[in-house]
N, CA and C atoms as an extended XYZ file, in Angstrom:
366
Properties=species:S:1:pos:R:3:atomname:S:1:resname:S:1:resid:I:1 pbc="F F F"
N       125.081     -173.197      199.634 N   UNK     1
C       124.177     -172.211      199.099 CA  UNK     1
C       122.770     -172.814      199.049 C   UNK     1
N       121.667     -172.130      199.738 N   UNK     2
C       120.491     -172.797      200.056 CA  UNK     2
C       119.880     -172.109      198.636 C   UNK     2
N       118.395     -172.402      198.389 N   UNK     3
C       117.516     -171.516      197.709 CA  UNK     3
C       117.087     -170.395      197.738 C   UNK     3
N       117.078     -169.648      198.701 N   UNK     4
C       117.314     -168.922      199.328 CA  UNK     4
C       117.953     -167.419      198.802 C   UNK     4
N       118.873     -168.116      199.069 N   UNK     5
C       120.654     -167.471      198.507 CA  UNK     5
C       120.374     -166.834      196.944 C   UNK     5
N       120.163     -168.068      196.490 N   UNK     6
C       120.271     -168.189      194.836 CA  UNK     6
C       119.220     -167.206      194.446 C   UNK     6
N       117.651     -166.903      195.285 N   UNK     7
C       116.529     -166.194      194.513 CA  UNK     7
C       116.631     -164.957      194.862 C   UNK     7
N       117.432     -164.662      195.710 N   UNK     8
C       117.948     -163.776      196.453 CA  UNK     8
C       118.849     -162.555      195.046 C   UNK     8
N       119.975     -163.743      195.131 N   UNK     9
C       121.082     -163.115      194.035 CA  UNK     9
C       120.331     -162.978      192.744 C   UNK     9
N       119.056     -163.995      191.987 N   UNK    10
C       118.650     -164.226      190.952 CA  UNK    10
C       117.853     -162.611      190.643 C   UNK    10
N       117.170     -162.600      191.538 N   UNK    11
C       116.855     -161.394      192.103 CA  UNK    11
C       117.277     -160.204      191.694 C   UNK    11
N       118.258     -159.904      192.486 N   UNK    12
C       119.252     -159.046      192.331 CA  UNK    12
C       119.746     -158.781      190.574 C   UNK    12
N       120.153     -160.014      190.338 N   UNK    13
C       120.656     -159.691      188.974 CA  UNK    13
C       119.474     -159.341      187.841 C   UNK    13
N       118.695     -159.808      188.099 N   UNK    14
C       117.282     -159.058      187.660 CA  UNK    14
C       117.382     -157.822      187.430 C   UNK    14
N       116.680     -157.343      188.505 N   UNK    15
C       116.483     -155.918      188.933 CA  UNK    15
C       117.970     -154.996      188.206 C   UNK    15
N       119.276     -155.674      188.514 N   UNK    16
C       120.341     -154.647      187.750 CA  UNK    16
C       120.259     -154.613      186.428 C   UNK    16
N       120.020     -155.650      185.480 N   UNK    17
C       119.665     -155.518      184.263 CA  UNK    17
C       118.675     -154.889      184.044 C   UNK    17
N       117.478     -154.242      184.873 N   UNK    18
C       116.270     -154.063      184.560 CA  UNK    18
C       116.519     -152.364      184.612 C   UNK    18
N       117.243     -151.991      185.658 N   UNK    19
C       117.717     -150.609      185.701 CA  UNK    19
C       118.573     -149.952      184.928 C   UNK    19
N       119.369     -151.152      184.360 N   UNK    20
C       120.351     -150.777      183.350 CA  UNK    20
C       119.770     -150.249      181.963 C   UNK    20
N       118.644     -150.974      181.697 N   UNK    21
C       117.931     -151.125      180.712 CA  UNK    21
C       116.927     -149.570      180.404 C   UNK    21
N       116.518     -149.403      181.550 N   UNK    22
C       115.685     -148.521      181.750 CA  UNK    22
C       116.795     -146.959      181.761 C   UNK    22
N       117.421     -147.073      182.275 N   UNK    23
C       118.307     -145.946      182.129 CA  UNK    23
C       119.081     -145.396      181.066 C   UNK    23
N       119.294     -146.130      180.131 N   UNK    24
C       119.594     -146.125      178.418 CA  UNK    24
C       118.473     -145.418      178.359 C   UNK    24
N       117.016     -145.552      178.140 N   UNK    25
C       116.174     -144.769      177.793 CA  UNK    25
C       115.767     -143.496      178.863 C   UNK    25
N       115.852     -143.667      179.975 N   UNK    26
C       115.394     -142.075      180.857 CA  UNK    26
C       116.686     -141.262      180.320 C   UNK    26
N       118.187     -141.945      180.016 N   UNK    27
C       118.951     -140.795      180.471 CA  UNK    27
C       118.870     -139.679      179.454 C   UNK    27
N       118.309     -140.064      178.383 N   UNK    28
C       118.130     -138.951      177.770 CA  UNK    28
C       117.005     -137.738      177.881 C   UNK    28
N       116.531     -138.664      178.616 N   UNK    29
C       115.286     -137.553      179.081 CA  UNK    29
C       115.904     -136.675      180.335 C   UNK    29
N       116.574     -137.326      180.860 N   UNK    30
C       117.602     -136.100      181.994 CA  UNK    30
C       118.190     -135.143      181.372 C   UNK    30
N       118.937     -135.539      180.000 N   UNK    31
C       119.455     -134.482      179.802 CA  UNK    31
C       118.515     -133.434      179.180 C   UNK    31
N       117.783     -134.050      178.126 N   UNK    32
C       116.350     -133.184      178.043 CA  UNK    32
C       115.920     -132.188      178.895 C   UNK    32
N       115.524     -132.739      180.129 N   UNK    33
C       115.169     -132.081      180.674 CA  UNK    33
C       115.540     -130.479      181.694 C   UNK    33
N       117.180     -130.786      182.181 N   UNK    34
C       117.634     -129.582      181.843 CA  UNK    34
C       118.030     -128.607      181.140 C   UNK    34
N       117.497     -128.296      179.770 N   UNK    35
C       117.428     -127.454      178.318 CA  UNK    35
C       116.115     -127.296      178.627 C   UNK    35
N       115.277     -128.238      178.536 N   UNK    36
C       113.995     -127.973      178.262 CA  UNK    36
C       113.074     -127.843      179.526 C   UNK    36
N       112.763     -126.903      180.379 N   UNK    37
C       112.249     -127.078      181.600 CA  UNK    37
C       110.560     -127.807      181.248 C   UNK    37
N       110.075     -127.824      180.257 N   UNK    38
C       108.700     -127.573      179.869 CA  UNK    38
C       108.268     -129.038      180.153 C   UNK    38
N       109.355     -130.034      179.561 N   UNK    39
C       109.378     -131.523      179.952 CA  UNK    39
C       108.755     -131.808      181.251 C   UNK    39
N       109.388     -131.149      182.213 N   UNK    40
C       108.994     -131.438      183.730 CA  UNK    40
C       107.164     -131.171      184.091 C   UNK    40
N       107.026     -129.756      183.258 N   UNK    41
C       105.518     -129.632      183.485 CA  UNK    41
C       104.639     -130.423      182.812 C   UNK    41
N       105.027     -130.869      181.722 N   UNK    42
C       104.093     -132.001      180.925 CA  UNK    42
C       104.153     -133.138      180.694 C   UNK    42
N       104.253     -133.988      181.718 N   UNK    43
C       104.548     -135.672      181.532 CA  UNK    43
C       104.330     -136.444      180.199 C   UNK    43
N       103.072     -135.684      180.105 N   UNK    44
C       102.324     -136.799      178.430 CA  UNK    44
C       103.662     -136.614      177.401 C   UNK    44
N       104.289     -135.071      177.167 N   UNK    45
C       105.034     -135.073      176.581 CA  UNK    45
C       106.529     -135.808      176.355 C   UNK    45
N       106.976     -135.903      177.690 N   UNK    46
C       108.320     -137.300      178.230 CA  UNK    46
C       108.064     -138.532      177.606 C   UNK    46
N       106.294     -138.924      177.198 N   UNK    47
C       106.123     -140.067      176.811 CA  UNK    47
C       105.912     -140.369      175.274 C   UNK    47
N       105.568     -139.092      174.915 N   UNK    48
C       105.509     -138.687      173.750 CA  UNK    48
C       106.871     -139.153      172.492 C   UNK    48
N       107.946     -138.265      173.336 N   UNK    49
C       108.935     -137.953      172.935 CA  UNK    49
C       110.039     -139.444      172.826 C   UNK    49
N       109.132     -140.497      172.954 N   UNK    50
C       109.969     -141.686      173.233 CA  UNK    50
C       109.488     -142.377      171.543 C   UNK    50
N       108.700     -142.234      170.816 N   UNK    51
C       108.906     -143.123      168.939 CA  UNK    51
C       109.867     -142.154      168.717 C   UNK    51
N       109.872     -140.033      168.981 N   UNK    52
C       110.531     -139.774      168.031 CA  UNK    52
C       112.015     -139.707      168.488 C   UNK    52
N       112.801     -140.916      169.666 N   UNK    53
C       114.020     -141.100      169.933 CA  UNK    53
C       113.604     -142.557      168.894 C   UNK    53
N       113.001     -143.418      168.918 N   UNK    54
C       113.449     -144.378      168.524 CA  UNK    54
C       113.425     -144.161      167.022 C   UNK    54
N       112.503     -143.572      166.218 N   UNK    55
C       112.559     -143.161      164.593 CA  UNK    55
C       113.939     -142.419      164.527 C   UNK    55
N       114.501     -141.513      165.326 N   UNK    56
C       115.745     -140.952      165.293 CA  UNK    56
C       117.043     -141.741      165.127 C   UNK    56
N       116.934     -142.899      166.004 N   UNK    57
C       118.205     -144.023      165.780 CA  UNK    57
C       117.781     -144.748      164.859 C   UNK    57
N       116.546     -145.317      164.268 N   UNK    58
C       116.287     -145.706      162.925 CA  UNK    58
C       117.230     -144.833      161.817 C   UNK    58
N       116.542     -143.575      161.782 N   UNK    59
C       117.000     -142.943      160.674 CA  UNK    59
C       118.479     -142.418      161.080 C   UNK    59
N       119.185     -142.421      161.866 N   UNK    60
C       120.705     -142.216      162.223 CA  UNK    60
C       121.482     -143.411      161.617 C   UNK    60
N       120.962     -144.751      162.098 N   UNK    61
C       121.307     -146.204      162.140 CA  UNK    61
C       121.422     -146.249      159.590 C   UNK    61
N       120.217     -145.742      159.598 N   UNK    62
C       120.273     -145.757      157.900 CA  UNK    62
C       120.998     -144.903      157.369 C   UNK    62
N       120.968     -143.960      157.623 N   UNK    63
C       122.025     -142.717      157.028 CA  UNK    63
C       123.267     -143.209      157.429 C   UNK    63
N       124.134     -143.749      158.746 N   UNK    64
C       125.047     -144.258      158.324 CA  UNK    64
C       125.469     -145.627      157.377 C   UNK    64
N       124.532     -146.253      157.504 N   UNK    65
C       124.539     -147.498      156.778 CA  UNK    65
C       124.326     -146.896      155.041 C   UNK    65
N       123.944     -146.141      154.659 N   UNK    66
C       124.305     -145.516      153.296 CA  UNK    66
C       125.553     -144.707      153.230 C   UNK    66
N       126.053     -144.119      154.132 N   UNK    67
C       126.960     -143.460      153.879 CA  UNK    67
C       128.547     -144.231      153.699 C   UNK    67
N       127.993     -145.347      154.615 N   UNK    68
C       129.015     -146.296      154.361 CA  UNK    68
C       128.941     -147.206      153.319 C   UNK    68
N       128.537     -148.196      153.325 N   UNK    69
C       128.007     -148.383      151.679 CA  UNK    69
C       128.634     -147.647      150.401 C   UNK    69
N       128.267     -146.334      150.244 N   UNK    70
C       128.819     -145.846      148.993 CA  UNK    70
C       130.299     -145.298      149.543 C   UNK    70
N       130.766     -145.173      150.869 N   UNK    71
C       131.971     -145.048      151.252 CA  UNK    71
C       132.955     -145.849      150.623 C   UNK    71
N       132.306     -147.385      150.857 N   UNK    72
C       133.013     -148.734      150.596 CA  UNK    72
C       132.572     -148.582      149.219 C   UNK    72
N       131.687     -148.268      148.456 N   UNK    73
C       131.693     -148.687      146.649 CA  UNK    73
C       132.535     -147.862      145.946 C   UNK    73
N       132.897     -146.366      146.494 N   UNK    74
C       133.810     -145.459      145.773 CA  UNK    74
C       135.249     -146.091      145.832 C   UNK    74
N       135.805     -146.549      147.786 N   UNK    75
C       136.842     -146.661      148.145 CA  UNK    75
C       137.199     -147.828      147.039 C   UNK    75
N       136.187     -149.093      146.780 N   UNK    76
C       136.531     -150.569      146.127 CA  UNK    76
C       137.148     -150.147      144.759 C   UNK    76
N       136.328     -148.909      143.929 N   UNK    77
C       136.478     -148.388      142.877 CA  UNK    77
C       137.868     -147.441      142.604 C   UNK    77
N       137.841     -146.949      143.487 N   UNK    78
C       139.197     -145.800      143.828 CA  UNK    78
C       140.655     -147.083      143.420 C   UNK    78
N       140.522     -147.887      144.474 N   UNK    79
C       141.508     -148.951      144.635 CA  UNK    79
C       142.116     -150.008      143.239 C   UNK    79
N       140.702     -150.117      142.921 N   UNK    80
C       140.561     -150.811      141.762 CA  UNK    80
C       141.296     -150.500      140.669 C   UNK    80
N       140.981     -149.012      140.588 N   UNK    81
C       141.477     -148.233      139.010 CA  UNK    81
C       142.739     -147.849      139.148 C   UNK    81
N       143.680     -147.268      140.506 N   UNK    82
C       144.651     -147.057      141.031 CA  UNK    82
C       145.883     -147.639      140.699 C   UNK    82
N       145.489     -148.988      141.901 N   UNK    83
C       146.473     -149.934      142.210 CA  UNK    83
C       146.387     -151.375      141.496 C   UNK    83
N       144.847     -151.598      140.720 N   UNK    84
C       144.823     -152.831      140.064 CA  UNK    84
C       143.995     -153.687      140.940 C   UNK    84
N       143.964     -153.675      142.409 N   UNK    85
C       143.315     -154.837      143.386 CA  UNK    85
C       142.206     -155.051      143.209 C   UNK    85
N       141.568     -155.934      143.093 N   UNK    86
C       140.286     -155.784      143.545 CA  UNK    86
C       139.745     -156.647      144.908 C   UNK    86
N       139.438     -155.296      145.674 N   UNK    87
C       138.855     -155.629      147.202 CA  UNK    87
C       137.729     -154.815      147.337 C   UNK    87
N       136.708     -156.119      147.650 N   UNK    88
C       135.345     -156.171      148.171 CA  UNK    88
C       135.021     -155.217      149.050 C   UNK    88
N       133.546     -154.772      148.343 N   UNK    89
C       132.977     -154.030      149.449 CA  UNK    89
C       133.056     -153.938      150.894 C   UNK    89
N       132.930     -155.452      150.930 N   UNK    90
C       131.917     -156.366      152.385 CA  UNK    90
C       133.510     -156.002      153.152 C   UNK    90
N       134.942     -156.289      152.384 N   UNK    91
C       136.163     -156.010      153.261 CA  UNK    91
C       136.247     -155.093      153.401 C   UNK    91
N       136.194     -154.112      152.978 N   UNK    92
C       136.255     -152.206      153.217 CA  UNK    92
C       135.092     -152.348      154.608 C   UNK    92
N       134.327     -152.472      154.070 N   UNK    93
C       132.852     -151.817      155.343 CA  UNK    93
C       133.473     -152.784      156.839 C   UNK    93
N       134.303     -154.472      156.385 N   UNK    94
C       134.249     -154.898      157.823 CA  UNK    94
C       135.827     -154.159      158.081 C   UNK    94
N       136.501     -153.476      157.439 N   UNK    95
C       137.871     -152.728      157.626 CA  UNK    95
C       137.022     -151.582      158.679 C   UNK    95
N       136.227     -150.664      157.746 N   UNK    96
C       135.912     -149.655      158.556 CA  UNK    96
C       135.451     -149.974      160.248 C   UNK    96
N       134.192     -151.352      159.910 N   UNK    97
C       133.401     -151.028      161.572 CA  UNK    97
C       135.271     -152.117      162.322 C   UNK    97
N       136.190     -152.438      162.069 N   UNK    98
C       137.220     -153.177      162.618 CA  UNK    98
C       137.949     -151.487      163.326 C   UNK    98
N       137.849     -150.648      162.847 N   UNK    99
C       138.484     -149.444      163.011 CA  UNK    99
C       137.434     -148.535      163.867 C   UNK    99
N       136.279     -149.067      163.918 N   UNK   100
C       135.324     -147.951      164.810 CA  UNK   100
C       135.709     -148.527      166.027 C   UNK   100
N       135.656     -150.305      166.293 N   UNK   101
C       135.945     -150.988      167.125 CA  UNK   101
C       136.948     -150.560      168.382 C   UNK   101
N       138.085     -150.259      167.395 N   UNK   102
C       139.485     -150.464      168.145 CA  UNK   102
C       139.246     -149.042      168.580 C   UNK   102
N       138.945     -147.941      167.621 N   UNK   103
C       139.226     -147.046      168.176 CA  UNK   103
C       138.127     -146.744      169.747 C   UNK   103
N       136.856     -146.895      169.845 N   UNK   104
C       136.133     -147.258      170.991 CA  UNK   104
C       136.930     -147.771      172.168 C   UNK   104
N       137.543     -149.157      171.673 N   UNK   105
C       138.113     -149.834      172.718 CA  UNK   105
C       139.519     -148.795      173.447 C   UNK   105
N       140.081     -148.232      172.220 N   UNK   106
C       141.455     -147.269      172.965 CA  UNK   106
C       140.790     -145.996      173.577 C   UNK   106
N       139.352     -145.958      173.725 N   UNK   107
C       138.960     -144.533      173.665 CA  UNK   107
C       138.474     -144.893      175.453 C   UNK   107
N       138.116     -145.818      175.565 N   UNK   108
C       137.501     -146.595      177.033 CA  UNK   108
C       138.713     -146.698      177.686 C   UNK   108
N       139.523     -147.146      177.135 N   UNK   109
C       141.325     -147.495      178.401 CA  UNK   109
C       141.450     -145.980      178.938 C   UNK   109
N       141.689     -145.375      177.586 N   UNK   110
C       142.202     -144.221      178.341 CA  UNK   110
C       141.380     -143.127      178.829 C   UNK   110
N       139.868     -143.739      179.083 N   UNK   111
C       139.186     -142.725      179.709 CA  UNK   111
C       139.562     -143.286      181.301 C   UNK   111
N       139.447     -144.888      181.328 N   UNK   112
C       139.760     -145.217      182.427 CA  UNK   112
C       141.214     -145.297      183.204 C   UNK   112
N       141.482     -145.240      182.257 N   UNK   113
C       143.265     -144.533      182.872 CA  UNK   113
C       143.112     -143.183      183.570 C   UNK   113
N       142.632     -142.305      182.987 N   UNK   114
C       142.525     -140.908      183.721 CA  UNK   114
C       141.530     -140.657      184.828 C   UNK   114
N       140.690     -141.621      184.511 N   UNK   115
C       140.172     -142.029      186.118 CA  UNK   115
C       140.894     -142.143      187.072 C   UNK   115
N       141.510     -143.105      186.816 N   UNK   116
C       142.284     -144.087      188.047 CA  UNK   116
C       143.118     -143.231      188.149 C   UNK   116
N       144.098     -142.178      187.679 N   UNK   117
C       144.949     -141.300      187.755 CA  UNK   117
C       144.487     -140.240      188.553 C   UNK   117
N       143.071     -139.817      188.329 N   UNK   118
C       142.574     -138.965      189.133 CA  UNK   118
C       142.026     -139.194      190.630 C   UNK   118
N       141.716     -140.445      190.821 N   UNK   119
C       141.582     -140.937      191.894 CA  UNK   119
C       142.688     -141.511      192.997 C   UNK   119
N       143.781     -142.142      192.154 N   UNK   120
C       145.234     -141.773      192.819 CA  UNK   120
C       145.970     -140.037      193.259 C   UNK   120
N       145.215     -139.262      192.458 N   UNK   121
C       146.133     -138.019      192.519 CA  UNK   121
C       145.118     -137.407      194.200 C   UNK   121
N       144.085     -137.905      193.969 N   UNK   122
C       143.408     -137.223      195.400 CA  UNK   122
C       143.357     -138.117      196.339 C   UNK   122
């Protein structure tokens, strides 16, 4: 493998991270944009519309992070008075995101299972 080779591939892997990156943020403007034809006529606005996506996952990102929070302070409390245990917030909230996890991960197999099923069936 010369130098060559390597700035070549270095390259390459560049540019795919760079598109990857960039496409997290256009793709929502694709979908935008077929609802909203108006997008297409006003560019300034496409550019516009890019703090109030990112203030949006701010304030999405906090509202769940409170909702969980007092999820986990009722559940600790619920448990507490119930059954006698006492288990931590911090274990409830890492119970819950342990359960967003898995379920994501079973939610990806079997999207890609029905892929591959569909691509065997044709």
């Amino acid at each position: 493998m010369n130098y060559t080779t390597i700035l070549n591939r270095g390259e390459a892997l560049l540019l795919w991270i760079y598109k990857n990156i960039t496409n997290k943020f256009t793709g929502a403007f694709s979908l935008l944009k077929d609802r909203f034809p108006v997008i297409e006529k006003y560019p300034v606005l496409k550019y516009s519309l890019i703090p109030v996506f990112i203030a949006s996952f701010f304030a999405l990102r906090y509202i769940l992070k409170f909702v969980i929070n007092e999820l986990a302070a009722w559940t600790s409390g619920f448990v507490g008075e119930t059954a006698g245990y006492s288990i931590s917030e911090r274990t409830i909230v890492l119970g819950i995101a342990a359960v967003f996890i898995v379920v994501r991960v079973v939610l990806k197999i079997r999207s890609s299972k029905q892929k591959k099923d569909q691509v065997e069936a044709n």
